[in-house]
C-alpha positions in Angstrom: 17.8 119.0 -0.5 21.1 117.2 0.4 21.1 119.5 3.6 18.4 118.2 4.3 19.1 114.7 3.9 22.2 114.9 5.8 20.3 116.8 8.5 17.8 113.3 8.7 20.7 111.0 8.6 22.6 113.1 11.7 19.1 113.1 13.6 18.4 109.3 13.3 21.9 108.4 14.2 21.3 110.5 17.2 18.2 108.5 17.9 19.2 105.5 17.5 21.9 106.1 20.3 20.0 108.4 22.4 16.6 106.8 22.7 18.2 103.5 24.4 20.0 105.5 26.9 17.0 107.5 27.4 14.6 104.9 27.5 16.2 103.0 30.7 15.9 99.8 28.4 16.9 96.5 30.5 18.0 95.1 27.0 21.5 95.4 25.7 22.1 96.9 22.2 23.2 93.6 21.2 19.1 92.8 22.2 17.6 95.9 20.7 19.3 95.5 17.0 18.2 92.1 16.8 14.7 92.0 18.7 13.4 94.7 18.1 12.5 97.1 14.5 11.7 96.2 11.7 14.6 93.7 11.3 14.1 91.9 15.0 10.6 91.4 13.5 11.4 90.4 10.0 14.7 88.2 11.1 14.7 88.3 15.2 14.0 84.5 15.0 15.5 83.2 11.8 19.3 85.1 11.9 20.3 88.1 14.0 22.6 89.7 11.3 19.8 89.5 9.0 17.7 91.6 11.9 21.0 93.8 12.7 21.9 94.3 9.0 18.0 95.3 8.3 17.7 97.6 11.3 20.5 99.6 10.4 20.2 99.6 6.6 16.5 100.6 6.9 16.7 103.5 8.9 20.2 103.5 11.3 18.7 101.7 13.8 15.8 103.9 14.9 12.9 101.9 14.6 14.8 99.6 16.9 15.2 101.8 19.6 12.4 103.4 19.3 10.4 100.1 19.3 12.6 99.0 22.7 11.8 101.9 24.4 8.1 102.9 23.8 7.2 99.2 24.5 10.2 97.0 25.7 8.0 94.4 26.3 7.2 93.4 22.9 10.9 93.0 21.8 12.0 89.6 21.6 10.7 87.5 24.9 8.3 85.5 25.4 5.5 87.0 24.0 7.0 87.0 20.3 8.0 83.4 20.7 4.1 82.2 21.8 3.2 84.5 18.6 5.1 82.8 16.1 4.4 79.7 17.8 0.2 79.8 17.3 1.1 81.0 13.9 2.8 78.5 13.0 1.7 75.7 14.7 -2.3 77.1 14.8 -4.1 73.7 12.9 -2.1 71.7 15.5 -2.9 74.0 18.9 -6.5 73.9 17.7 -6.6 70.4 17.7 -5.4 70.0 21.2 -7.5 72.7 22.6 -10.0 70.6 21.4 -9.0 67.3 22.9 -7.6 68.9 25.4 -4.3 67.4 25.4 -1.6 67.1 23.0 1.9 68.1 22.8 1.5 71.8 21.0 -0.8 72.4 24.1 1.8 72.0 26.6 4.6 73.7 24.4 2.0 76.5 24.1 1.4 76.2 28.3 5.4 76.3 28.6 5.7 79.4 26.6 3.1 80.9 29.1 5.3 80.2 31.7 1.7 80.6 34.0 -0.1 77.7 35.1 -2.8 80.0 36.3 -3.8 81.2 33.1 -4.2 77.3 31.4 -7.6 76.9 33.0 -9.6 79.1 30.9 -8.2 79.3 27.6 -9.7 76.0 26.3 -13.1 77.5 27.5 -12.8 80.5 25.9 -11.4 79.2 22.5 -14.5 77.2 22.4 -16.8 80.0 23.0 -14.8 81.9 20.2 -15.6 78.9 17.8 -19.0 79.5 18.1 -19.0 82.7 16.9 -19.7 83.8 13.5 -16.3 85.7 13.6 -14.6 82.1 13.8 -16.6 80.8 11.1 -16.2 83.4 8.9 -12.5 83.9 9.6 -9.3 82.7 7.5 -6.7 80.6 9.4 -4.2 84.1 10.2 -7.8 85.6 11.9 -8.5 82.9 13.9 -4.8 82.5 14.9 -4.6 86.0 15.9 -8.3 85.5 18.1 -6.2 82.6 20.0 -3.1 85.0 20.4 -5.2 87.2 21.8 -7.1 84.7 24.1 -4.0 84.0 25.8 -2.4 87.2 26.8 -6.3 88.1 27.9 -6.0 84.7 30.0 -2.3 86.0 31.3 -3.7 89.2 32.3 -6.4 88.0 34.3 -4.6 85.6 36.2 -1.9 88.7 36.8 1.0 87.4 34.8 3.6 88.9 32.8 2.6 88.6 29.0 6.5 89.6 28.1 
C-alpha cells in the first residue's frame, strides 16, 4: 500500500512538471500555481500563496497544470475577472442593464475589452427576464444566465472570451 502511495506521489510530481512543458502553455509557472487548480480558483484573486500553497498541498500541483493545459484560457485572464465580477456585483449590473447606464455596466463593458459585443447584451438580458427560468431562479442562477449572455455576445461578435 505505501508502494503504492509513493508510486502516486512520484507520478503527480511528474505531472505537475511535465504537463506544462507539454502543454506549450503561454503562462509562466509563476501563472499556472496561482491561476489555475484548485487553489488559482479558490485564492487566484484574494492571495497567490494561498493559491500556490493550495495547489501544491492538495495534489503537487497537478490540477494546476492540468487545468493550464487542457484549457489555458480559463486560468486567470479576463474571463475569471468578468466572472467574479457579475457574481459579485450581479444586483448592481442588473440594475444598469436595465437603465442602461451605470457605472457596473461600463466596468462590466471594460472587462469585455469588445465594444462589438455591448450592443446585444442588454437585449438579450431582457429577453432572459422574461422567462420562467429567470423568475424561478435564485440570484447565483441568474448571475450565471448573465455570465453566460456575455461570452455568447463575445463569441458572436468574434472576440476572445479569455
Amino acid at each position: 500500500m505505501l508502494k503504492k502511495a509513493f508510486a502516486l506521489l512520484v507520478m503527480s510530481a511528474a505531472l505537475s512538471v511535465a504537463a506544462p512543458a507539454q502543454a506549450k502553455s503561454n503562462y509562466s509557472l509563476q501563472h499556472i500555481y496561482t491561476q489555475c487548480g484548485i487553489g488559482g480558483l479558490i485564492f487566484g484573486r484574494i492571495s497567490p500563496v494561498l493559491a500556490v500553497i493550495s495547489n501544491v498541498t492538495w495534489d503537487l500541483g497537478t490540477t494546476a497544470a492540468l487545468s493550464d493545459s487542457l484549457s489555458p484560457n480559463l486560468c486567470g485572464g479576463q474571463i475569471v475577472a468578468r466572472a467574479v465580477f457579475i457574481k459579485e456585483n450581479f444586483p448592481s449590473i442588473e440594475q444598469d442593464l436595465a437603465s442602461g447606464r451605470g457605472e457596473h455596466l461600463t466596468a462590466l463593458n471594460g472587462l469585455m475589452a469588445c465594444p462589438a459585443a455591448n450592443s446585444h447584451i442588454r437585449d438579450d438580458y431582457a429577453h432572459y427576464t422574461l422567462s420562467p427560468a429567470y423568475q424561478q431562479g435564485k440570484t447565483t442562477e441568474n448571475s450565471e444566465e448573465l455570465f453566460q449572455i456575455v461570452n455568447d455576445n463575445l463569441e458572436a461578435a468574434h472576440c476572445s472570451i479569455a
